[in-house]
mmJSON file of the N, C-alpha and C atoms, coordinates in Angstrom:
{"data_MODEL":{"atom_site":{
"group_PDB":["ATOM","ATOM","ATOM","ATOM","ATOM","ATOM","ATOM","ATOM","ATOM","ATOM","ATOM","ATOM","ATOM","ATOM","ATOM","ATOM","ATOM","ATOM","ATOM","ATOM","ATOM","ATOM","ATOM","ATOM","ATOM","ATOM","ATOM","ATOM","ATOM","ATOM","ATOM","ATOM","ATOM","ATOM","ATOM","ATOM","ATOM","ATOM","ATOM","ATOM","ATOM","ATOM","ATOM","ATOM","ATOM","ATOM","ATOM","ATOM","ATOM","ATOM","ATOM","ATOM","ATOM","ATOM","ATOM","ATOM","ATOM","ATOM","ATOM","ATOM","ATOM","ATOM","ATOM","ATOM","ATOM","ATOM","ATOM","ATOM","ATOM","ATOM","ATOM","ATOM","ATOM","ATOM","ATOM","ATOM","ATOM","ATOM","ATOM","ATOM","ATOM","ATOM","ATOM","ATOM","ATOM","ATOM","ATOM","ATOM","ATOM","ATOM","ATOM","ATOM","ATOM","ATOM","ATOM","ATOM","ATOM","ATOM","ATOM","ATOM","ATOM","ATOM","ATOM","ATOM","ATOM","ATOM","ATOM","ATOM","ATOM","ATOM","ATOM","ATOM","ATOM","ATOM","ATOM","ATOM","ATOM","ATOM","ATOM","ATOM","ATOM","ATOM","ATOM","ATOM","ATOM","ATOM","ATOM","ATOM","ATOM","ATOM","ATOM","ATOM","ATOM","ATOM","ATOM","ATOM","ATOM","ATOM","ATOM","ATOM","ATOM","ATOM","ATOM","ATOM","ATOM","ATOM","ATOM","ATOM","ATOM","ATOM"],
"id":[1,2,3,4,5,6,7,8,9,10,11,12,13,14,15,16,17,18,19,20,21,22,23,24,25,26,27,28,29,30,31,32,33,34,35,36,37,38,39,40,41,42,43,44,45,46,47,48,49,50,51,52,53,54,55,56,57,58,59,60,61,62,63,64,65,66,67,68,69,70,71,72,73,74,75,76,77,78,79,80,81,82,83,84,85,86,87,88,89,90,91,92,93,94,95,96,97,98,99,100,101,102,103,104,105,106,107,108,109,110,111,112,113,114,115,116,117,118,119,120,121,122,123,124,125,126,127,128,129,130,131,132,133,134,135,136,137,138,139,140,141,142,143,144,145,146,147,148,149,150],
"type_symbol":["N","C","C","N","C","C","N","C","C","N","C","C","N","C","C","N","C","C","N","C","C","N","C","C","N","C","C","N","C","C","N","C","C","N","C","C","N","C","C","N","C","C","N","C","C","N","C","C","N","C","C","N","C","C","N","C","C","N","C","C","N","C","C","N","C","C","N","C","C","N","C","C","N","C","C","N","C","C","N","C","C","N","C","C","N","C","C","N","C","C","N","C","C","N","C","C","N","C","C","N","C","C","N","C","C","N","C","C","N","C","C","N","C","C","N","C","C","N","C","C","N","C","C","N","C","C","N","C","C","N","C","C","N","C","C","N","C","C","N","C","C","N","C","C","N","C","C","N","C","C"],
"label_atom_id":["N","CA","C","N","CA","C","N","CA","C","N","CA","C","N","CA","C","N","CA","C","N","CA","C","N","CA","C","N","CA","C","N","CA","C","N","CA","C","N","CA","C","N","CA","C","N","CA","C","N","CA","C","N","CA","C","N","CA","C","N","CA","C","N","CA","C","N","CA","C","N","CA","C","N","CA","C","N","CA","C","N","CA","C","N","CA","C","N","CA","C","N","CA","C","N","CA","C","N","CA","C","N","CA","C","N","CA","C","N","CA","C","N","CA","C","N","CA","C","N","CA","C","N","CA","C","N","CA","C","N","CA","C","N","CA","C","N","CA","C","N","CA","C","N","CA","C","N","CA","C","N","CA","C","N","CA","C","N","CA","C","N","CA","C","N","CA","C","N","CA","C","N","CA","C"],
"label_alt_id":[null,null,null,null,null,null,null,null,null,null,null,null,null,null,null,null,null,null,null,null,null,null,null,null,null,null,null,null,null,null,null,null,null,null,null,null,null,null,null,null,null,null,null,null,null,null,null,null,null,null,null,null,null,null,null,null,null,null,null,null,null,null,null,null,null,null,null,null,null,null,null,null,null,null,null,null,null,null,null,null,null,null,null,null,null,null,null,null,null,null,null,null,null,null,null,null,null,null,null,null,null,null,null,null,null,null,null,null,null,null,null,null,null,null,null,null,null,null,null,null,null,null,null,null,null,null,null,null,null,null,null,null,null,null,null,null,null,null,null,null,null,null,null,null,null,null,null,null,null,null],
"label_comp_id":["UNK","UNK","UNK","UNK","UNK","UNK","UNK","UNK","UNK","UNK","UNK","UNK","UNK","UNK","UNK","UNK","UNK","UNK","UNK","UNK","UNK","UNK","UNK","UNK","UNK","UNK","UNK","UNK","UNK","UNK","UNK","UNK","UNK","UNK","UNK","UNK","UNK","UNK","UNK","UNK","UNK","UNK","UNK","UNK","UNK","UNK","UNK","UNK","UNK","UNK","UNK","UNK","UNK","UNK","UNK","UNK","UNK","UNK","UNK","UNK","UNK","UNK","UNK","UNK","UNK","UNK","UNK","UNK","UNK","UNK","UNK","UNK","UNK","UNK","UNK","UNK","UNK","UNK","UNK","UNK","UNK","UNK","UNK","UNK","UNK","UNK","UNK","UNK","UNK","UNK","UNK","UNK","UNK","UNK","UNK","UNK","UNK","UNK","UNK","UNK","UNK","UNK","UNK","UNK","UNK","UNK","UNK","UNK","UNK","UNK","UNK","UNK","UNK","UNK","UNK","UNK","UNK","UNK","UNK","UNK","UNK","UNK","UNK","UNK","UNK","UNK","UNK","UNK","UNK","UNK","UNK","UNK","UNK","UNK","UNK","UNK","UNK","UNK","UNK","UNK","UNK","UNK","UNK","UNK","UNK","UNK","UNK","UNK","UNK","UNK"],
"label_asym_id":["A","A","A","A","A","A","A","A","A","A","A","A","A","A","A","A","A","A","A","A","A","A","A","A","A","A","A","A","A","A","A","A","A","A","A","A","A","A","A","A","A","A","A","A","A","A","A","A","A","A","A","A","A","A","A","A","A","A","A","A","A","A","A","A","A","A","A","A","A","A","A","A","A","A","A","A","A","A","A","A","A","A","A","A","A","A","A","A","A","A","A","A","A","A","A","A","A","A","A","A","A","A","A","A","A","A","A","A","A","A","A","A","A","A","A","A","A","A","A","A","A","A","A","A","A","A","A","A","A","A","A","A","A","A","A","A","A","A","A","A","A","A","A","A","A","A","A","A","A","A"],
"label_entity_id":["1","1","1","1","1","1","1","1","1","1","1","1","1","1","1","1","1","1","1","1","1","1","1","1","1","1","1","1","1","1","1","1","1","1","1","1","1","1","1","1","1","1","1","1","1","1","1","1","1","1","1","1","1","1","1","1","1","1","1","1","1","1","1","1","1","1","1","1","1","1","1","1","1","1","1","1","1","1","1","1","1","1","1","1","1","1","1","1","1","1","1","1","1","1","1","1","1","1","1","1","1","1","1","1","1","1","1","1","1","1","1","1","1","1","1","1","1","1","1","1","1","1","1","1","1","1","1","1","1","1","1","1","1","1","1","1","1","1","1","1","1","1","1","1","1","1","1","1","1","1"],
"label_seq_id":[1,1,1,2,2,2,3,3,3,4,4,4,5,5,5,6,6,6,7,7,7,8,8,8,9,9,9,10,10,10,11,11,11,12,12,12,13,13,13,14,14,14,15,15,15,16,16,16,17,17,17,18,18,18,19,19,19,20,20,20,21,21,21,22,22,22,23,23,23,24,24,24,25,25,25,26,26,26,27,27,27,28,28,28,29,29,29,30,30,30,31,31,31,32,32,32,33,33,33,34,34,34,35,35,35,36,36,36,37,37,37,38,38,38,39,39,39,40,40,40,41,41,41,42,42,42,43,43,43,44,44,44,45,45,45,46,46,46,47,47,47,48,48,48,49,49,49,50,50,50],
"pdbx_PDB_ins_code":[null,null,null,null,null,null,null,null,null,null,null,null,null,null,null,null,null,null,null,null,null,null,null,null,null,null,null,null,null,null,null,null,null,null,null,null,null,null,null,null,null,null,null,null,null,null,null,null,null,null,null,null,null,null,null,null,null,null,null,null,null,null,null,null,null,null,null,null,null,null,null,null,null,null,null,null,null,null,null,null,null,null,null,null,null,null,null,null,null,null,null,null,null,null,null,null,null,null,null,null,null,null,null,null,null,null,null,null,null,null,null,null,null,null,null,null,null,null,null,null,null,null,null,null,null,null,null,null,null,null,null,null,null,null,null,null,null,null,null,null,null,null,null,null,null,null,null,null,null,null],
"Cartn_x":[97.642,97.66,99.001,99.435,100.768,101.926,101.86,102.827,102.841,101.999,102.143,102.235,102.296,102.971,104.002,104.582,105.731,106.721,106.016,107.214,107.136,105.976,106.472,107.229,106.889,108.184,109.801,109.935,111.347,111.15,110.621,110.646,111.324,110.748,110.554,112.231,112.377,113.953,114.937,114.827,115.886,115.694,114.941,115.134,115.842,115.645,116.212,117.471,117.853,119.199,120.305,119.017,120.056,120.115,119.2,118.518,118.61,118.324,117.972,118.642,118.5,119.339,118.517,117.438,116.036,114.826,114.245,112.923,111.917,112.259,110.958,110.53,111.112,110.711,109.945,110.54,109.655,108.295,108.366,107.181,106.275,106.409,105.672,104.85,105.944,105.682,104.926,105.324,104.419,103.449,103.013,101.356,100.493,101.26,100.721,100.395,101.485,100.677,99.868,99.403,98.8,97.361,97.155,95.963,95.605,96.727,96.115,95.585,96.309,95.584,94.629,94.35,92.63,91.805,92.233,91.515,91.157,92.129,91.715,91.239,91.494,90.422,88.789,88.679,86.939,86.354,87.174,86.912,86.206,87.326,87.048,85.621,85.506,84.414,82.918,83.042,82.057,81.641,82.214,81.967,81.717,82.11,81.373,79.474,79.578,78.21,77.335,78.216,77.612,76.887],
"Cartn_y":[95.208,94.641,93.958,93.119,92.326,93.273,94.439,95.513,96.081,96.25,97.25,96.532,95.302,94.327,93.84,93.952,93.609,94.734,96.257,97.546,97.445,97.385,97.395,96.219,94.954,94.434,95.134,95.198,95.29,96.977,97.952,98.654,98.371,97.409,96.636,96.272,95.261,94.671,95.243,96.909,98.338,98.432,98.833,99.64,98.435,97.435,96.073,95.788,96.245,96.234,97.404,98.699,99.304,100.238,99.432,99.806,98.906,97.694,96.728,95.324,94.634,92.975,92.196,92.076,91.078,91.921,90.941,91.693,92.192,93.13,93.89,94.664,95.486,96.449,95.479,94.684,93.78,93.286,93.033,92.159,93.361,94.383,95.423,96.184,96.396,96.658,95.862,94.636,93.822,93.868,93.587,93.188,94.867,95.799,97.122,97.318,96.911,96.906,95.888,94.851,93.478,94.465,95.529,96.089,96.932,98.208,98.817,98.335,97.283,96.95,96.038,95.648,94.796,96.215,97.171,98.629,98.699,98.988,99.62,98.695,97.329,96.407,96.35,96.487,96.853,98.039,98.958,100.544,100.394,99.726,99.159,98.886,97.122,96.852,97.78,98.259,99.025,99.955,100.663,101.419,100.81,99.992,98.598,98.382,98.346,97.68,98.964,100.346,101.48,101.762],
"Cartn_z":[89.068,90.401,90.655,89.641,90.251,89.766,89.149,89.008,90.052,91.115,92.259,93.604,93.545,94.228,94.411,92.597,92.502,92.995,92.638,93.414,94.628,95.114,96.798,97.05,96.562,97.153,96.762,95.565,95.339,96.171,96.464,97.58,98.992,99.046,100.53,100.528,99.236,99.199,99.435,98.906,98.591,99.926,100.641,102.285,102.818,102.742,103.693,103.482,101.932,101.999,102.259,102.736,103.084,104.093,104.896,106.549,107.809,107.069,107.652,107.282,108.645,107.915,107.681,108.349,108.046,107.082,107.145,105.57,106.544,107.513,108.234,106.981,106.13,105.027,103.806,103.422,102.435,102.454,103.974,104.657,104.534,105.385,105.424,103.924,103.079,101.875,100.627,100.686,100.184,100.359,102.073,102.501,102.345,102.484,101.792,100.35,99.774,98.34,97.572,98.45,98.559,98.897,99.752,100.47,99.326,98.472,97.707,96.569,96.072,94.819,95.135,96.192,96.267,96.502,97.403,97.274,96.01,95.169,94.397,93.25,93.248,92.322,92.731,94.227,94.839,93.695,94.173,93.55,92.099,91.236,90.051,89.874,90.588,90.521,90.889,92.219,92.607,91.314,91.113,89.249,88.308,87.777,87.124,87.167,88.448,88.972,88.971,88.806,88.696,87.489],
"occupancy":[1.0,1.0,1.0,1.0,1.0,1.0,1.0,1.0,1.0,1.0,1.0,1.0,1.0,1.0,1.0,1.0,1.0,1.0,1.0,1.0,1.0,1.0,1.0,1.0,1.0,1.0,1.0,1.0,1.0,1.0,1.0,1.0,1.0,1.0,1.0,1.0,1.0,1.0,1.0,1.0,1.0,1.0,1.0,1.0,1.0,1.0,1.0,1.0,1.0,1.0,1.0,1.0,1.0,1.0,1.0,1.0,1.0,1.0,1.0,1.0,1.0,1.0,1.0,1.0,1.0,1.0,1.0,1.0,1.0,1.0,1.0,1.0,1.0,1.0,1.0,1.0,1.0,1.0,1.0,1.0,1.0,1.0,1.0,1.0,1.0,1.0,1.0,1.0,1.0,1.0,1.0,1.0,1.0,1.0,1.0,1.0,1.0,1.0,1.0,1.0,1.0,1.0,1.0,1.0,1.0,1.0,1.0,1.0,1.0,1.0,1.0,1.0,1.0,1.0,1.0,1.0,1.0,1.0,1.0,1.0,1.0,1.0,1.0,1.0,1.0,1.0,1.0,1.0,1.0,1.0,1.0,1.0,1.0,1.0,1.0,1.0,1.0,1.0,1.0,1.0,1.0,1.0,1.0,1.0,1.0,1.0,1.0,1.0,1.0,1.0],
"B_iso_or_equiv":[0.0,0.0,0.0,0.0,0.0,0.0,0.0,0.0,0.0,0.0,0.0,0.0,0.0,0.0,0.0,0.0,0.0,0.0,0.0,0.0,0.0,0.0,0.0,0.0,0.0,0.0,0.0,0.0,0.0,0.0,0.0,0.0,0.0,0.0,0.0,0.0,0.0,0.0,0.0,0.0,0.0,0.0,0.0,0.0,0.0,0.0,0.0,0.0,0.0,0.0,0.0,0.0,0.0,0.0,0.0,0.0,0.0,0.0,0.0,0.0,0.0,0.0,0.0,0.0,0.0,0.0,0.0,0.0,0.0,0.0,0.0,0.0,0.0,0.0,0.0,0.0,0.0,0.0,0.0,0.0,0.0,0.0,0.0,0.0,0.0,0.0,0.0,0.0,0.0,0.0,0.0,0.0,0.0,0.0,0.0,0.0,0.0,0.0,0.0,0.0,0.0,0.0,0.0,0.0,0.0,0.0,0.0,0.0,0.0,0.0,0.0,0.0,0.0,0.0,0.0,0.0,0.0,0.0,0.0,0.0,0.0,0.0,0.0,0.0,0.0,0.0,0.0,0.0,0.0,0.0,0.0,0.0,0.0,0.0,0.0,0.0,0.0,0.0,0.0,0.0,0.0,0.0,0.0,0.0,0.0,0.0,0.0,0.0,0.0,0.0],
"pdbx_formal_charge":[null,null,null,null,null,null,null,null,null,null,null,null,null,null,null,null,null,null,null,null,null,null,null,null,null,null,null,null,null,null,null,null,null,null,null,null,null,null,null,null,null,null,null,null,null,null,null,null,null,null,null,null,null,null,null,null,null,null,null,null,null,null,null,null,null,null,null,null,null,null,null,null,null,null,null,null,null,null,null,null,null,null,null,null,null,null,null,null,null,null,null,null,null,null,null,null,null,null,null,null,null,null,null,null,null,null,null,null,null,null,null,null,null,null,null,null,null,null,null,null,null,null,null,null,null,null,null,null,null,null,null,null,null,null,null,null,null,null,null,null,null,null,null,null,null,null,null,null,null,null],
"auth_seq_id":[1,1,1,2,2,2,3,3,3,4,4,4,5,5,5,6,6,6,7,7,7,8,8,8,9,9,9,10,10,10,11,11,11,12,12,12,13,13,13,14,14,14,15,15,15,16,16,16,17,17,17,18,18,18,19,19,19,20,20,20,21,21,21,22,22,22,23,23,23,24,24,24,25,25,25,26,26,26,27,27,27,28,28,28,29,29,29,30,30,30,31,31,31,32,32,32,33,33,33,34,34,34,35,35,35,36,36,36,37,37,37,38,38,38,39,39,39,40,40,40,41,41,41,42,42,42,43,43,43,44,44,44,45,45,45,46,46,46,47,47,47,48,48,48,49,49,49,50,50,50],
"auth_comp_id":["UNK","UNK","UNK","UNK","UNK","UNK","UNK","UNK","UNK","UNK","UNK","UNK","UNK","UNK","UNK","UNK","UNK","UNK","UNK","UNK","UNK","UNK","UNK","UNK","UNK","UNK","UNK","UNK","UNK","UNK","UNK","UNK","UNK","UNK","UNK","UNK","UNK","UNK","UNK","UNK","UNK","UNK","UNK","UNK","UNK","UNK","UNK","UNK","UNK","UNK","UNK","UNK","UNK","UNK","UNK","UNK","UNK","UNK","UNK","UNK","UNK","UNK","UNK","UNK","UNK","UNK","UNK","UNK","UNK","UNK","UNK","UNK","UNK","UNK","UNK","UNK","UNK","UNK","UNK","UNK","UNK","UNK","UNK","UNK","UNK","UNK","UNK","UNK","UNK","UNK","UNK","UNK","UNK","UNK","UNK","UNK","UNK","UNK","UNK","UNK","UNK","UNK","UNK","UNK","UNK","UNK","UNK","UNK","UNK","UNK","UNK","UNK","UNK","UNK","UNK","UNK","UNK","UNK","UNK","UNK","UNK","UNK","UNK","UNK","UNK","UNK","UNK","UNK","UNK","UNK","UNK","UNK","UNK","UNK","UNK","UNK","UNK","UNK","UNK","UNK","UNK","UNK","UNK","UNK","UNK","UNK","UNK","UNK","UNK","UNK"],
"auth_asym_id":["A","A","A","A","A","A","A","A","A","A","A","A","A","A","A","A","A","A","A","A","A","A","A","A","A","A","A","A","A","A","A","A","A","A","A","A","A","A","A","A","A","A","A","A","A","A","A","A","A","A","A","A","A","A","A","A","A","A","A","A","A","A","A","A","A","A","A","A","A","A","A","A","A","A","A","A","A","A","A","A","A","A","A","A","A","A","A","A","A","A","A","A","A","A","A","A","A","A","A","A","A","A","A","A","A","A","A","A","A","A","A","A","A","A","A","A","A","A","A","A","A","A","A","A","A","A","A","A","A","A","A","A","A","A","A","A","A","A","A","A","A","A","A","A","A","A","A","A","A","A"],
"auth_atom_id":["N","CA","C","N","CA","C","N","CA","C","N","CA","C","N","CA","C","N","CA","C","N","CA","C","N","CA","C","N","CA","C","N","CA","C","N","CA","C","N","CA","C","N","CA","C","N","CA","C","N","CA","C","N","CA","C","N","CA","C","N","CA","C","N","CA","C","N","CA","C","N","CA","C","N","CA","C","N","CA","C","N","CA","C","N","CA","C","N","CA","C","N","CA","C","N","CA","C","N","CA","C","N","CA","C","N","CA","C","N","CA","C","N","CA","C","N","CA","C","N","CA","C","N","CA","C","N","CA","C","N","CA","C","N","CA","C","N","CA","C","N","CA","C","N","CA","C","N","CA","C","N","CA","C","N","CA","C","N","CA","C","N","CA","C","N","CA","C","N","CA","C","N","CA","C"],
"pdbx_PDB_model_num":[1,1,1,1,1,1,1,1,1,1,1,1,1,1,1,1,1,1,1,1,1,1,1,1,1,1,1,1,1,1,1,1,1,1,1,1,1,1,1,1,1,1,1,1,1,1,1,1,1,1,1,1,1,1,1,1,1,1,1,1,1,1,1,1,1,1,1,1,1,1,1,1,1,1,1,1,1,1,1,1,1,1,1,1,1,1,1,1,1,1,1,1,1,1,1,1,1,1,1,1,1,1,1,1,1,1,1,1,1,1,1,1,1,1,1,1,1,1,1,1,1,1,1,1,1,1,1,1,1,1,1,1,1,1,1,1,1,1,1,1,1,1,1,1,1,1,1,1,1,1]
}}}
């Protein structure tokens, strides 16, 4: 989970530095990979309980 948080940000950082002057790409990328890995920690659990 905090490995795939941590790439999209530094994702996010790479496009911003070389697209962009403000952290529209960081922001974006972060709170996306903030979504998949709670996705995919549910997923987890739900199978668990399976």
């Amino acid at each position: 989970m905090g490995i795939t948080i941590y790439l999209g940000a530094q994702l996010g950082k790479w496009l911003d530095a070389k697209y962009s002057d403000n952290n529209v790409y960081t922001i974006i990328f972060t709170l996306l990979a903030i979504v998949l890995s709670f996705y995919s920690l549910l997923r987890q659990l739900k199978n668990l309980d399976n």
